[in-house]
C-alpha positions as CSV (number, residue, x, y, z in Angstrom):
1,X,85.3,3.9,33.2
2,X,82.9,3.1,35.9
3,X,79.2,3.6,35.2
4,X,77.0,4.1,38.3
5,X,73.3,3.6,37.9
6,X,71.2,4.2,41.0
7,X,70.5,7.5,42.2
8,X,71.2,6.6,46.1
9,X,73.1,4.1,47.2
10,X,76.0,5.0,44.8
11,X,79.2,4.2,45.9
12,X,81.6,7.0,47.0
13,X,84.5,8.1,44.2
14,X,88.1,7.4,45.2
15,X,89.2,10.1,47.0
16,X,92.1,10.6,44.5
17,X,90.0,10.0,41.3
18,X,88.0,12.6,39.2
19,X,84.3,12.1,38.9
20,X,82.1,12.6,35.8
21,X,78.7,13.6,35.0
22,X,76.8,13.7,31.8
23,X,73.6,14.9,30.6
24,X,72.1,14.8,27.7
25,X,68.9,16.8,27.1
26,X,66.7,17.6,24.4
27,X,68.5,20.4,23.5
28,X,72.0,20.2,25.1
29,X,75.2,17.6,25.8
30,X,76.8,18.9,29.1
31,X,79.5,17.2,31.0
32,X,81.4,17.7,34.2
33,X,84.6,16.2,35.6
34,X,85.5,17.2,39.3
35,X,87.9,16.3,42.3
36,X,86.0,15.6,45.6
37,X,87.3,17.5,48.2
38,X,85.9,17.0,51.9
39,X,82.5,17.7,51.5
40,X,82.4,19.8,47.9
41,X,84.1,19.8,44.8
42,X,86.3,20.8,42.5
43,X,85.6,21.3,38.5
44,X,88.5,20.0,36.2
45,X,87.3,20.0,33.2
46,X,84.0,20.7,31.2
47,X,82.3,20.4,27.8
48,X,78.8,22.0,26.5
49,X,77.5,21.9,23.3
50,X,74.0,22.6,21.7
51,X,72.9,19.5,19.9
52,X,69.5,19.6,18.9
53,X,68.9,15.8,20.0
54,X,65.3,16.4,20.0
55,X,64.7,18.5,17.4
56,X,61.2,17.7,16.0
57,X,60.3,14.4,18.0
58,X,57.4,16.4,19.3
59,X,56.2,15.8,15.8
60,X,57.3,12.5,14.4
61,X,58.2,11.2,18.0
62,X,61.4,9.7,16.7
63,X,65.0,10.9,16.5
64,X,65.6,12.7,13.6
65,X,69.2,11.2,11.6
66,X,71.2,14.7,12.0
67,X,70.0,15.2,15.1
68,X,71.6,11.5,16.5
69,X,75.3,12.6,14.2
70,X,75.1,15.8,15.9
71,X,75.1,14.2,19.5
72,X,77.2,11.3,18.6
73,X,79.8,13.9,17.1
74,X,79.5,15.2,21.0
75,X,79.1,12.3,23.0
76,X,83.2,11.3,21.1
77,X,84.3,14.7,22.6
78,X,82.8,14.0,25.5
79,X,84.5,10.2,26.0
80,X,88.1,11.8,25.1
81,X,87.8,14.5,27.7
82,X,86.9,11.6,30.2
83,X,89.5,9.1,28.8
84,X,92.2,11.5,29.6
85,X,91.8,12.6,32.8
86,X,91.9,8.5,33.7
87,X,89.8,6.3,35.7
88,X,87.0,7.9,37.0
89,X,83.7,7.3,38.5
90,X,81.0,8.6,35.8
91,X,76.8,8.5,35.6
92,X,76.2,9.6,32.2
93,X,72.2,9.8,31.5
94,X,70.0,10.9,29.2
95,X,66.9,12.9,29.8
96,X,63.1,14.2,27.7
97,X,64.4,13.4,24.1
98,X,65.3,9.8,25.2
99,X,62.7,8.9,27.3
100,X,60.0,10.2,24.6
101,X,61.6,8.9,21.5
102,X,60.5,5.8,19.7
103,X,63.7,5.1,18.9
104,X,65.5,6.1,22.2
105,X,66.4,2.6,23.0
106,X,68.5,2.1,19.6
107,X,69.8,5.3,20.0
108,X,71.6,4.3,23.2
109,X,73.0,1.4,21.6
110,X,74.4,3.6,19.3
111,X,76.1,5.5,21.5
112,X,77.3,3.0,23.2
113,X,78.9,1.5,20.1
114,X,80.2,4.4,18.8
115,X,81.3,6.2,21.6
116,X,81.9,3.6,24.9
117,X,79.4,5.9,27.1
118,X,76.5,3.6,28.3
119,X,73.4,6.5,28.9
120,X,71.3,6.0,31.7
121,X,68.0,7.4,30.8
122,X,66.3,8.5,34.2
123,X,62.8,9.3,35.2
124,X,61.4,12.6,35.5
125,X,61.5,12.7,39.3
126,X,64.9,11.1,39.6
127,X,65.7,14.5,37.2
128,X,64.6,17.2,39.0
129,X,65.7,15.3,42.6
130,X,69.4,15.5,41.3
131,X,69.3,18.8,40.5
132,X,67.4,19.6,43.7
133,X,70.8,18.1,45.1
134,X,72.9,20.4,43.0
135,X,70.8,23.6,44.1
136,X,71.1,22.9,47.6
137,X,73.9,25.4,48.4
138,X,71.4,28.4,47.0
139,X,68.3,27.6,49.4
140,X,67.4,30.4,52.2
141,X,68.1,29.5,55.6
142,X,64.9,31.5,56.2
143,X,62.7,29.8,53.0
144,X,59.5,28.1,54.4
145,X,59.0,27.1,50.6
146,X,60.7,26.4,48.1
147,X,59.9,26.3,44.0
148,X,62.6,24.7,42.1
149,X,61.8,25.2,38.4
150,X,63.8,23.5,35.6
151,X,63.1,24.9,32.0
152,X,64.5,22.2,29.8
153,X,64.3,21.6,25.8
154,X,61.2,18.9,25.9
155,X,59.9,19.4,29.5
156,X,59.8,21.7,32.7
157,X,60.3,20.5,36.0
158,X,59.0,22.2,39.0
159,X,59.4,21.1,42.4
160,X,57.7,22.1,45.7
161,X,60.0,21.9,49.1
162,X,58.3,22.4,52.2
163,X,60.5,23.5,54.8
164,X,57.8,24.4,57.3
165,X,57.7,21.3,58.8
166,X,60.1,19.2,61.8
167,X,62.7,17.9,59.3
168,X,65.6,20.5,58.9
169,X,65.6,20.3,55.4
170,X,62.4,20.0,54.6
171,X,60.3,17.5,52.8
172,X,59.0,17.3,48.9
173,X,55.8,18.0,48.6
174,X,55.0,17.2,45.1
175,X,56.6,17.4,41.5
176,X,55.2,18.0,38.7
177,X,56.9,17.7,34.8
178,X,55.5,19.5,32.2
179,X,55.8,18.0,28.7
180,X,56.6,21.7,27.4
181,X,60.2,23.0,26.9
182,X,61.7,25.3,24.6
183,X,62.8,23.4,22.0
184,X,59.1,22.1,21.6
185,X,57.2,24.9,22.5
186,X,59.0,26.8,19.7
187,X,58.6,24.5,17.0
188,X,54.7,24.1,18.1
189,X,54.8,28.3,17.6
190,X,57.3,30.0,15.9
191,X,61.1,31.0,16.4
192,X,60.4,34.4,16.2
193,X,57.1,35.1,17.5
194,X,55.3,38.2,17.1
195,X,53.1,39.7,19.9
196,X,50.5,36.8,19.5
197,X,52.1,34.1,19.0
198,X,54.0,34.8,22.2
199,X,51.2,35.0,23.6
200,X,49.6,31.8,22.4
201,X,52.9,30.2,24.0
202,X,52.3,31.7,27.2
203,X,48.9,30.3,27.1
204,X,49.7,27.0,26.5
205,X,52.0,26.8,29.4
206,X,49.5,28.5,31.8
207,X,46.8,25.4,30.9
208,X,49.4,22.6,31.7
209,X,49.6,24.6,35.4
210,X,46.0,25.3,35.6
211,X,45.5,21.6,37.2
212,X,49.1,21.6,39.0
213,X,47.4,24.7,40.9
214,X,44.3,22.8,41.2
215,X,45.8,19.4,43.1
216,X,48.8,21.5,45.1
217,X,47.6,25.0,45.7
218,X,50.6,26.7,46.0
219,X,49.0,30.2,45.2
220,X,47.6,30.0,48.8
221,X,51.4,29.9,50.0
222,X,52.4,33.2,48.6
223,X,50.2,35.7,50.9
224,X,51.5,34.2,54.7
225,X,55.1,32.3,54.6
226,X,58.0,33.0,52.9
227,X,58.8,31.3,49.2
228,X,61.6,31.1,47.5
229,X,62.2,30.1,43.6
230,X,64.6,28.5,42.2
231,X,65.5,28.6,38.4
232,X,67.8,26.2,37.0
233,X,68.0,26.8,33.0
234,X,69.5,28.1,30.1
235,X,66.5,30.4,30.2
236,X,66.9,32.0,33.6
237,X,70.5,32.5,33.5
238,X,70.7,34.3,30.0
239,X,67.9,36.6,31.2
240,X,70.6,37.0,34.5
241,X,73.1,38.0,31.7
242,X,71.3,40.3,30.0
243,X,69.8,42.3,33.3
244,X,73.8,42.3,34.2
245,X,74.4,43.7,30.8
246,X,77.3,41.1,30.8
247,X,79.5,41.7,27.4
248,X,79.8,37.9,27.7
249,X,78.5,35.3,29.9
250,X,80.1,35.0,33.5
251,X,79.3,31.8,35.4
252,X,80.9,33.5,38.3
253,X,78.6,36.8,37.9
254,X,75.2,34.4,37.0
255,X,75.1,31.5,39.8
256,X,73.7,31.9,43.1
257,X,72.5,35.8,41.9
258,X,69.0,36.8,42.8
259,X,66.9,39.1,40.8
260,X,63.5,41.0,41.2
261,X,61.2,39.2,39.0
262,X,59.9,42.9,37.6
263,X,63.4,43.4,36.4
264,X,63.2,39.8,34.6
265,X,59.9,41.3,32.9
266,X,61.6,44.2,31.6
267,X,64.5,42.2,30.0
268,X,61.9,40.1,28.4
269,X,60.4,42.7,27.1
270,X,63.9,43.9,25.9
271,X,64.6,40.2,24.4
272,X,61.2,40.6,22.5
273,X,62.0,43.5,21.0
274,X,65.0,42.4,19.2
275,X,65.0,40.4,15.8
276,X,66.0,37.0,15.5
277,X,69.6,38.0,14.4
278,X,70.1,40.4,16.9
279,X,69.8,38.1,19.6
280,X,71.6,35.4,17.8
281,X,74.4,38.1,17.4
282,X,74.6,38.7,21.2
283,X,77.5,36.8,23.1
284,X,75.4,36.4,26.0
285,X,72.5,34.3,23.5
286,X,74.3,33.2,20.5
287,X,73.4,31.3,17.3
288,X,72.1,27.9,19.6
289,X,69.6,29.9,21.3
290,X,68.7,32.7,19.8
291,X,64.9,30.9,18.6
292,X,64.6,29.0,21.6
293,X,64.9,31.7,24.5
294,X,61.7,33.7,23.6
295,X,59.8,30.3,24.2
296,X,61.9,30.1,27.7
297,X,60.3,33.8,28.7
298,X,57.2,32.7,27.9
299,X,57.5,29.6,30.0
300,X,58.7,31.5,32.6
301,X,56.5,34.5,32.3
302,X,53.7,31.9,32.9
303,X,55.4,30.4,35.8
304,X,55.3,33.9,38.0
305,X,52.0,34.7,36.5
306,X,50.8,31.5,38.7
307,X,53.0,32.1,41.7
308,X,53.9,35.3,41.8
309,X,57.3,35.7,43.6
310,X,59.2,38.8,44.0
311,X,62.0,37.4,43.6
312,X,63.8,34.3,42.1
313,X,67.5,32.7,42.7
314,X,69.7,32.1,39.3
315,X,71.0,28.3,39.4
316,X,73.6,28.0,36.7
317,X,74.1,24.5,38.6
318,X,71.3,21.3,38.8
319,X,71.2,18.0,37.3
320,X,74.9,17.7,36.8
321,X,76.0,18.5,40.3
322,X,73.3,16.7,41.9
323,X,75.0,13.4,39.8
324,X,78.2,14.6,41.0
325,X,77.0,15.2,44.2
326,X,75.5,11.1,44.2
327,X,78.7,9.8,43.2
328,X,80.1,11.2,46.4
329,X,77.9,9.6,48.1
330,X,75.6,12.4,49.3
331,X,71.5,12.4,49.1
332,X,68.7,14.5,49.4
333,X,67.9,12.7,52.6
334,X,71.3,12.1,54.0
335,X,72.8,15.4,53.0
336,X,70.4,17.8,53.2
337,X,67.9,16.3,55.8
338,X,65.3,16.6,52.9
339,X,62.3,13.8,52.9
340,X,59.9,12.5,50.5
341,X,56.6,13.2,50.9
342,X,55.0,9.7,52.3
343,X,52.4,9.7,49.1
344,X,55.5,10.4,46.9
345,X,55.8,8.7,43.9
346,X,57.3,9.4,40.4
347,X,56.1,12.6,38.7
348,X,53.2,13.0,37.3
349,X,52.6,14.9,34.1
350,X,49.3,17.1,34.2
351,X,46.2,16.6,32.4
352,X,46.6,18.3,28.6
């Protein structure tokens, strides 16, 4: 198994091979094996499992035992699946939980040990440029601007695209990662919030934007050009399934859908009525996120409540077809004409 480890420059898969991505976030273990073919792809095989990886790092900042034997348990599942479909060209990396953990490092030793998978644990604006790259496909032809927002377990990533200017795909404008997902801002709250604490969440998340408003000034935008959003999450698509009143969850149904951001009010309002067990009962939320998802509305609610789009496109797509995407040899420059912003750098997180 090949490990690439850059996130341009990689060297393009055999044209007869699979390729693999693997991501491993705070709350998830996701992994996709493809066949190139011409210029797209085509999924083989998959796994996804909620692992908990960073459950409670937000206060002990360490990796918590059962939370590493969950993932590791995975991560085995995970290097069978690619083992059997061959040689392969594969970026496995690892994302919030690793980067923030004391103990991140000898985690990834232990993975590699115990598993063979060598994690690659990436940057926050290496992040949400991959999956920039794997949301490509759903930007407007028409968008002058586009948000790209990622709600993961231990951070949100939001992205600003320009398209208004001479290069054909645009060119990033800034990036921003929050150090607020669900998985943390639900243990920082509660996993069933009433009416306040929900609303203590929301506040929380609207302060971390305050000063991303302040330095970008993206509310301007909203009155004159056209914007588009982009929502790439657990968070976004179950709201997608629930507004579809899916009786279980339909990738096919979900990805690439677009929905009025009034109607994603009135499922949250719908989500916030229901008791824990109800939504853990529901096949389109289940048991693994059935206390996390009311955190993921509040995020989001805070989101629109500082850019207030009409609309927003459903990604069930991102960081794992952006890798796959690399692997291919594809870029956000070379591929999609898209440029960083001269002053570009690595993301920065707000002030708390």
């Amino acid at each position: 198994m090949t490990i690439a480890a850059t996130l341009d420059g990689l060297p393009p898969a055999r044209a007869s091979g699979a390729i693999a991505a693997l991501d491993l976030g705070t709350n998830n273990c996701r992994l996709l094996i493809a066949r190139p073919r011409d210029e797209a792809f085509e999924v083989i095989d998959s796994f996804s499992r909620i692992v908990r990886l960073g459950e409670g790092i937000a206060q002990s900042g360490r990796l918590a035992e059962r939370a590493m034997a969950r993932t590791i348990a995975a991560l085995r599942i995970c290097s069978r699946i690619m083992a059997r479909h061959g040689s392969i060209e594969a970026r496995c990396v690892a994302t919030e939980a690793c980067r923030r953990a004391a103990n991140g490092a000898d985690f990834l030793i232990r993975v590699r040990r115990a598993t063979g998978i060598t994690l690659e644990v990436i940057h926050h604006d290496q992040e949400v440029r991959l999956a920039l790259l794997g949301c490509v496909p759903l930007i407007d032809e028409d968008a002058e601007h586009v948000l790209l927002v990622d709600i993961g377990g231990g951070s949100t990533e939001i992205l600003w695209l320009d398209r208004g200017g001479r290069r054909p795909g645009g060119v990033i404008r800034g990036a921003v990662s929050l150090p607020l997902g669900v998985v943390t801002l639900t243990e920082a709250h509660s996993a069933d919030p009433d009416a306040a604490a929900y609303e203590a969440m929301v506040r929380e998340v609207r302060a971390r934007l305050a000063p991303v408003e302040t330095v970008y000034g993206l509310g301007g935008l909203f009155d004159n050009v056209r914007v588009q959003m982009i929502g790439t999450s657990g968070t976004v698509t179950t709201l997608a399934a629930l507004l579809l009143d899916l009786p279980r969850y339909d990738r096919r149904r979900i990805d690439g859908l677009t929905v009025g951001t009034e109607a994603l009010e009135q499922v949250t309002q719908r989500l916030r009525g229901m008791s824990l067990m109800a939504r853990a009962a529901h096949p389109c939320i289940g048991t693994g996120r059935a206390d996390l998802v009311i955190a993921g509305c509040a995020i989001l609610e805070a989101i629109l409540g500082c850019w207030p789009v009409r609309r927003l496109r459903v990604a069930d797509r991102g960081l794992r077809e952006g890798i796959l995407h690399g692997l291919m040899g594809r870029s956000l420059e070379r591929s999609a004409g898209i440029s960083m912003t001269a002053a570009g750098g690595p993301l920065a997180a707000p002030p708390a």
